[in-house]
Each structure stands twice: as C-alpha cells, then as structure tokens.
C-alpha positions as CSV (number, residue, x, y, z in Angstrom):
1,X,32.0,85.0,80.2
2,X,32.1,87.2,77.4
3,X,36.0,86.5,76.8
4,X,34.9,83.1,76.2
5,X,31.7,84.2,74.0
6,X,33.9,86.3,71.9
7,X,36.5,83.7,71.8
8,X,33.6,80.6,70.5
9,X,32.7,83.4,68.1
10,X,35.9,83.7,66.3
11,X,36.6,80.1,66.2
12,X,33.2,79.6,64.0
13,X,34.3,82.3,61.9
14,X,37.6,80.8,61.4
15,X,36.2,77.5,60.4
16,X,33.8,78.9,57.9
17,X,36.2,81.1,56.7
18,X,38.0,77.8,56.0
19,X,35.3,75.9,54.1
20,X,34.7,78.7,51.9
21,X,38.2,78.6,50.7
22,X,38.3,74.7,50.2
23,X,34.9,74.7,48.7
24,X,36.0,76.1,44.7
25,X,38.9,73.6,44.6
26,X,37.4,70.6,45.0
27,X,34.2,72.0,42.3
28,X,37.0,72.7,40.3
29,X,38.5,68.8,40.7
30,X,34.7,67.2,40.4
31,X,33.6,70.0,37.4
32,X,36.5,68.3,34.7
33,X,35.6,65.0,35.6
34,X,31.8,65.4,35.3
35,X,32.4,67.5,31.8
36,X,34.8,64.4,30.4
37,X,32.0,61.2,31.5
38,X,29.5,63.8,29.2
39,X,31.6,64.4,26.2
40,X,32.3,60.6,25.8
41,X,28.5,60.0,26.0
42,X,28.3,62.5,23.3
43,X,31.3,60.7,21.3
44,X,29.9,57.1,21.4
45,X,26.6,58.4,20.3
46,X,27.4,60.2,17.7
47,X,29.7,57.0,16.8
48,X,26.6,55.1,16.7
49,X,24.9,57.6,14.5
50,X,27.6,57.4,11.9
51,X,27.7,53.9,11.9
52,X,24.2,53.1,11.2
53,X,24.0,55.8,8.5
54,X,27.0,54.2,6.9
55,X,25.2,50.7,6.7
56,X,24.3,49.9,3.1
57,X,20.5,50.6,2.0
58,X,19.8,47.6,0.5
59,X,20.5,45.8,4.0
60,X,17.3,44.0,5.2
61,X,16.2,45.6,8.2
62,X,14.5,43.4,11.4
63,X,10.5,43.4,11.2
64,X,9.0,45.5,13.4
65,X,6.7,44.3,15.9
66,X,3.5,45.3,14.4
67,X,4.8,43.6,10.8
68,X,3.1,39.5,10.9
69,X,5.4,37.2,10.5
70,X,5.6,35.3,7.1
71,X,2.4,32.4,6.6
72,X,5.0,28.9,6.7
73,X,3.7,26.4,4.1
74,X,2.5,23.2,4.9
75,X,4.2,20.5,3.1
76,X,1.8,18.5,0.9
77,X,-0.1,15.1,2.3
78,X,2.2,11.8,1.4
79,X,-0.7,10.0,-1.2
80,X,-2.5,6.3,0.3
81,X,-0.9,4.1,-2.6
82,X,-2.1,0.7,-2.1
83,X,0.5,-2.0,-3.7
84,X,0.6,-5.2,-5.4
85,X,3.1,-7.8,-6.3
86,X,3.1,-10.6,-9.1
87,X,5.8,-13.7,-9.4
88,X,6.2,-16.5,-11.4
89,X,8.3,-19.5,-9.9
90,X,9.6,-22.0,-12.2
91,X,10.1,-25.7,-10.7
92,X,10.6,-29.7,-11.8
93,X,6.8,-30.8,-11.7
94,X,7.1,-33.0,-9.3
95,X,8.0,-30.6,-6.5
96,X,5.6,-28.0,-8.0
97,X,2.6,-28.7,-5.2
98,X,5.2,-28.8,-2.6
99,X,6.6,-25.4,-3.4
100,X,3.3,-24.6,-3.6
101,X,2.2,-25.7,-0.1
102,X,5.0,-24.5,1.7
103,X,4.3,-20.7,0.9
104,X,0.4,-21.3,1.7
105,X,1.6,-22.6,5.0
106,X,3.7,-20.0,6.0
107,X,0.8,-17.4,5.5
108,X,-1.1,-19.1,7.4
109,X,1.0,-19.7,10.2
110,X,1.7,-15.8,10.2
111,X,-2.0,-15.4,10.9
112,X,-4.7,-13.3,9.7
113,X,-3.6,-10.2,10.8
114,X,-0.4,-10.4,9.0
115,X,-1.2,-12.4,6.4
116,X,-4.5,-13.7,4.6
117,X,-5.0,-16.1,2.1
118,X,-7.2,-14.9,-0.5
119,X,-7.0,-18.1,-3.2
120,X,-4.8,-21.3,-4.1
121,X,-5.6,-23.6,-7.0
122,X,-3.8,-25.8,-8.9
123,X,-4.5,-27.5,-12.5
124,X,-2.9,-29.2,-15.3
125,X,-2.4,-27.3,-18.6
126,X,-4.5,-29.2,-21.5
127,X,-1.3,-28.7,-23.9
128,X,1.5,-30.2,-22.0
129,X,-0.7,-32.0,-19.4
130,X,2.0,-30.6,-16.6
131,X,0.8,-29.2,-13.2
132,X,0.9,-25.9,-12.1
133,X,-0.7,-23.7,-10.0
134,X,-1.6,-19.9,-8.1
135,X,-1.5,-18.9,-4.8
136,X,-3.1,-15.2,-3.9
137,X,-2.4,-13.7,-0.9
138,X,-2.4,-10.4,1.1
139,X,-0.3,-9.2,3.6
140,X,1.5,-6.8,5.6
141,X,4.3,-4.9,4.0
142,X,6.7,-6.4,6.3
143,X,5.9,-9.8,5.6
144,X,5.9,-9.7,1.5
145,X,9.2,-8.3,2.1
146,X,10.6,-10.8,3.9
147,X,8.8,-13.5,1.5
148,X,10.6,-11.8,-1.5
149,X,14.0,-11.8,-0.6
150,X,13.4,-15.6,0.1
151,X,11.8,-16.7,-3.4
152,X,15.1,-17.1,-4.7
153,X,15.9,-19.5,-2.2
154,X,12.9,-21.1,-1.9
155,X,13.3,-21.7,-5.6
156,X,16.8,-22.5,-5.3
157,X,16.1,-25.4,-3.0
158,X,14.0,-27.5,-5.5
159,X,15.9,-27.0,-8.4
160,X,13.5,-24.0,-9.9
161,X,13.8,-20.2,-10.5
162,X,11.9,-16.9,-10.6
163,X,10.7,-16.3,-14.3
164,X,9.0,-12.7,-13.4
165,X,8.7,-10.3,-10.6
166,X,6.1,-7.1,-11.6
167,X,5.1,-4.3,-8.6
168,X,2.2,-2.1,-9.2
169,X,0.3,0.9,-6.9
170,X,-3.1,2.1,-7.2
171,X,-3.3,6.1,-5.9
172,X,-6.5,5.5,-3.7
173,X,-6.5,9.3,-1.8
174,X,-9.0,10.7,-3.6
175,X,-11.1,7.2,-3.4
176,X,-10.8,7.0,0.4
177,X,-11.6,10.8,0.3
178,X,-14.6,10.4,-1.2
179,X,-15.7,7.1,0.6
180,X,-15.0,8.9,4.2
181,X,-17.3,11.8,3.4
182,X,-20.1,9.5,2.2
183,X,-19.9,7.9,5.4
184,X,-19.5,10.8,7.5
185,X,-22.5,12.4,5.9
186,X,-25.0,8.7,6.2
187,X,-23.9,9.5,9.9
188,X,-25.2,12.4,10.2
189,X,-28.7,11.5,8.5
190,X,-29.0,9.1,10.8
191,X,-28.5,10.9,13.7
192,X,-30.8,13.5,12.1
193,X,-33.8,11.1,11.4
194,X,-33.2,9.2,15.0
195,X,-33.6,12.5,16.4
196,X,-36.5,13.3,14.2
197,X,-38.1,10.1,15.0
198,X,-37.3,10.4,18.5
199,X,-39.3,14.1,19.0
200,X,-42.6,12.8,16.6
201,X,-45.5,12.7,18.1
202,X,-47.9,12.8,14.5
203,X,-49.7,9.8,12.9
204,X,-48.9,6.3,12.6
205,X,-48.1,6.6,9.1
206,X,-45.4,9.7,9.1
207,X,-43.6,7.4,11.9
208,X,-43.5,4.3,9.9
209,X,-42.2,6.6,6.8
210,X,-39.3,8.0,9.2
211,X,-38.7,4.1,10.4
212,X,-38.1,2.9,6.8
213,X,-36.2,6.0,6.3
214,X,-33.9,5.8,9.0
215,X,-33.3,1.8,7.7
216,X,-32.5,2.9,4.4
217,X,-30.1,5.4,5.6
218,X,-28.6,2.7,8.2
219,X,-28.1,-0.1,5.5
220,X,-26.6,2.6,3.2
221,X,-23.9,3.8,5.9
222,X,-23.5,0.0,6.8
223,X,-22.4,-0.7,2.9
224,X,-20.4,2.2,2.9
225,X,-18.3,1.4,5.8
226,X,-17.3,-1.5,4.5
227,X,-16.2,-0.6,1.2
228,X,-14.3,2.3,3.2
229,X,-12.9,-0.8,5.3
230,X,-12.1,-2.6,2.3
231,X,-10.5,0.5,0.4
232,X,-8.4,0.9,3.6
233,X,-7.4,-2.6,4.2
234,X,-5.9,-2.4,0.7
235,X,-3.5,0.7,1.7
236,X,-2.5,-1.4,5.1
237,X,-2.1,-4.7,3.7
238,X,-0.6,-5.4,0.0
239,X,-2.0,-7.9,-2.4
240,X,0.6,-10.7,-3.5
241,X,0.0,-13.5,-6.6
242,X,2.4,-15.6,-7.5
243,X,2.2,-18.2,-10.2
244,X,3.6,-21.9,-10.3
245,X,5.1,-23.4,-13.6
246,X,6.6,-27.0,-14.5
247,X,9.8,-26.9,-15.8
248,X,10.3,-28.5,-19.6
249,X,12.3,-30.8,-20.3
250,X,15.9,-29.9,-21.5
251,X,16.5,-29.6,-25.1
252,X,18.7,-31.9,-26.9
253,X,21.3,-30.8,-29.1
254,X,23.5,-31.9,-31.6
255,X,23.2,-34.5,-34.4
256,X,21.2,-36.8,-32.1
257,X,18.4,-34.2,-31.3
258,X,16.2,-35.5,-33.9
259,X,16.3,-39.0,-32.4
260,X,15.8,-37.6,-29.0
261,X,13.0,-35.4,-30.0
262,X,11.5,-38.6,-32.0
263,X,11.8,-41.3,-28.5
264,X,10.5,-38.4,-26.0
265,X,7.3,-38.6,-28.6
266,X,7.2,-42.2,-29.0
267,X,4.9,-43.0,-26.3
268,X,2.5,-40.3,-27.7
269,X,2.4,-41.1,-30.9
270,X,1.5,-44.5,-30.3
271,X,-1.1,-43.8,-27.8
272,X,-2.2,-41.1,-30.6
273,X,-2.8,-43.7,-33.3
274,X,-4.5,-46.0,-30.7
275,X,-6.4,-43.5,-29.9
276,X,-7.6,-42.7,-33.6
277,X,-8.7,-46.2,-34.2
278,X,-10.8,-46.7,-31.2
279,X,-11.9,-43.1,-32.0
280,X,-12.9,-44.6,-35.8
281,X,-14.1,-48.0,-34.4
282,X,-16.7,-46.0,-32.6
283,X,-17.7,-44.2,-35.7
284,X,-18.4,-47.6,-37.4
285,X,-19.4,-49.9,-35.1
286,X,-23.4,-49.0,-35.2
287,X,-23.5,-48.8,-38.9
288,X,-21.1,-51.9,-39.2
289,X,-23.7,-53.4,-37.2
290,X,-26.5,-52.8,-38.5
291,X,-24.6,-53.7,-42.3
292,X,-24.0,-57.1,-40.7
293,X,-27.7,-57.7,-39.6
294,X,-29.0,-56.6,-43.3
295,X,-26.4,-59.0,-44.6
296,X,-27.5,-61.9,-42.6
297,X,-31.1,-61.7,-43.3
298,X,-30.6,-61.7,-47.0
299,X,-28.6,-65.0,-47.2
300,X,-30.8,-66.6,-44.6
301,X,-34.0,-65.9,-46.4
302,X,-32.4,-66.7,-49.7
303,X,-31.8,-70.4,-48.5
304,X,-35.2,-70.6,-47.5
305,X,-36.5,-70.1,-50.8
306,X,-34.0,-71.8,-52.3
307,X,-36.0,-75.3,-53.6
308,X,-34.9,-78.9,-52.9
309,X,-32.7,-80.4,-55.3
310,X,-34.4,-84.4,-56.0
311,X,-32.1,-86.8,-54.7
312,X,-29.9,-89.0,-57.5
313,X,-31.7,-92.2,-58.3
C-alpha cells in the first residue's frame, strides 16, 4: 500500500514538475504578441494626432451640439396683383354687332363662375354716324387667356383686326390687409357686445343702447365683408374691356382720288344743302307769314276806300 502511495506521489510531482517548465514558454509566445496589438494602438493614435494637427486653421470645424443651428429665412409673400385687360377690334360695320354678340355669348355660356358680364352697349358715333360698341367682362385667368389667343381669329373671320392690346395690375396686398383686419376686429366687437348684452341684467335703457350698438357694429362688419369680397374677387377673377370699331372706307389714290372723294360726299352734300333750306324755311316762315297777312290787309282796306268812279254817259 505504501509502494503504491509513494508511487501516486511521484507521478504528481512529475506532472507538475512538467507544467512548470512549459508554463514560461508559452508567456513568452503570448507576451510578444500582446506587446505588438499595443504598440500599433499607440502608432495609429498618434497618426490620428498628427493628422488633425496638420489640418489647416482656417478649416471650418462641425458645430457642436450646444451651438443653434443658423435662423433659415423665409422667402418673401408673392403680392395679390389683380389684372386687367383692354382691346380694341376693328371690323366692316355691318358685322360689328355680330362680333360683338358672339363674345357676349361665349361668357355667358361659360357661366358665372368663370365668367361674368359686367356691361355691353353699343352706339353710333355722331361724326361718322358708324356703329360701334363695348363689351366689359370679368373672368377667370384661364378663360381671358384662352379668349386672347382667339381675338385674332375671331377678327380674322369677318374681315377685321386688333387695333390695341393694353395689360395693367393693381398691387392690392396691402388693401386686402387692411380690409381683413377691419373685419376681423368688427368680429370681435360683436362677439364682445353679444356677450355683453347677453350677461346684462341693468335698465331698459342701457339694453336698448347695447342693441343699437351691437346693430351698428353688425351693419359695419356686413359692409366690410363685402368690400373685402369684392377686393378679393378682383385678385381671382380679372377685369376684361374690349372695344368695337367700324372700319373706314378705303382711301383712294391716284389722279382720280379727288373724284372719288367728291362722289363718296355727293349724297351728303346734297342732303346738307336740303337740309339748310328747310333749316332757313323754318326761320322765315312765321315772319313771312305774318309779312303776308300785313300785306293783305293794306290792299284790301285800300280798295274799300277807294271811291266809285261815275259811270261814262
């Protein structure tokens, strides 16, 4: 038993003896490899280090957190700019009213909310005694664009032109501005003075003086919502006029212009000259008149008193 003791004994000792002598080479193996990963951590940092000190100093450097970001600018508002066209069509006079009534019929057929007519009249000048007319209309911008590109043709069709095309714009932001705080505010004082009137509970007379208060203030914000409506239906819909000539007649030229000038006038010189003498035998027919009846008294009362001559024996 103690052979075999002695014998477990020596093995152990053996084995440790063994570990002991393995143990230093295989710190030595793991001790180079540690002691390299550590100076290439050293190497890239101080690679880092160099790097950033060799940066230029004027470089802009990233904003820290605490730093605010820059304020971004709001771009301006784009101005309400209410528009308004003007046209002048040229045409033979006989297909002026025709012109005329085809435009005022396609507004209306468009319908109010795209297109309104404001005004048409026609006259004849006193000068030339030709027709002519004006036709005002309003619209949406959509729909005066399309009926512009087709004046030309429209024109075209009966033998007339455009004489004049004229666009003009009315800056109205500061109007609306103005006209949308005076409403807002008469909106307020009335809710104010309903409120008011509402919680009263004083004489008769203080609550009629809030009543005719409060009406005032409701026929004020009335008025002023529609000229705000009006104001704003002038940015939405654009204002159109357009005005209707007779053509004139085509100049002669040559040596025979005179003679055509002359026979063009013929008719109205003569109807000019008849015209002065009815114009003068209506100036002297009363006192012609009355010339004649004084005449015609005298003779007759002069053969009255004229005596018998005797009869020749």
């Amino acid at each position: 038993m103690k052979r075999v003791l002695l014998a477990t004994a020596a093995c152990c000792v053996l084995v440790a003896c063994q570990r002991e002598a393995t143990a230093p080479r295989g710190a030595e193996e793991a001790a180079p490899s540690a002691t390299a990963s550590v100076q290439r951590d050293v190497e890239a940092a101080s690679d880092a280090a160099q790097s950033s000190s060799a940066a230029p100093s004027g470089s802009t450097q990233a904003p820290t957190a605490s730093e605010p970001p820059p304020a971004s600018v709001a771009p301006p508002e784009a101005p309400e700019l209410a528009f308004s066209y003007r046209y002048a069509l040229e045409a033979p006079e006989a297909r002026v009213a025709g012109l005329m009534r085809r435009h005022e019929r396609a507004c209306v057929l468009a319908g109010p909310r795209i297109c309104q007519l404001l005004g048409a009249e026609t006259a004849v000048e006193e000068d030339s005694g030709k027709t002519g007319g004006e036709l005002r209309l309003r619209a949406v911008p959509v729909w005066i664009e399309d009926f512009r590109d087709g004046l030309e043709t429209d024109a075209a069709d009966v033998d007339g032109r455009v004489l004049s095309t004229a666009t003009a714009t009315d800056d109205v932001t500061r109007l609306l501005g103005d006209r949308q705080t005076h409403v807002v505010r008469l909106a307020s004082e009335r809710e104010r003075l309903e409120r008011q009137l509402q919680a009263y509970r004083g004489p008769i007379d203080g609550r009629l003086e809030l009543e005719r208060e409060l009406e005032a203030v409701a026929a004020a914000l009335a008025s002023g919502a529609r000229d705000l409506q009006a104001e704003e239906a002038r940015v939405v819909m654009a204002t159109l006029e357009v005005t209707y000539r007779a053509q004139e007649a085509a100049v002669a030229r040559g040596d025979f212009a005179p003679v055509a000038r002359a026979a063009r006038g013929f008719t109205g010189t003569v109807m000019a000259a008849l015209g002065s003498l009815v114009t003068v035998a209506s100036v002297l027919l009363v006192p012609g008149a009355v010339v004649g009846a004084v005449w015609g008294a005298v003779v007759l009362l002069r053969r009255r008193r004229r005596p018998a001559t005797p009869a020749a024996g």
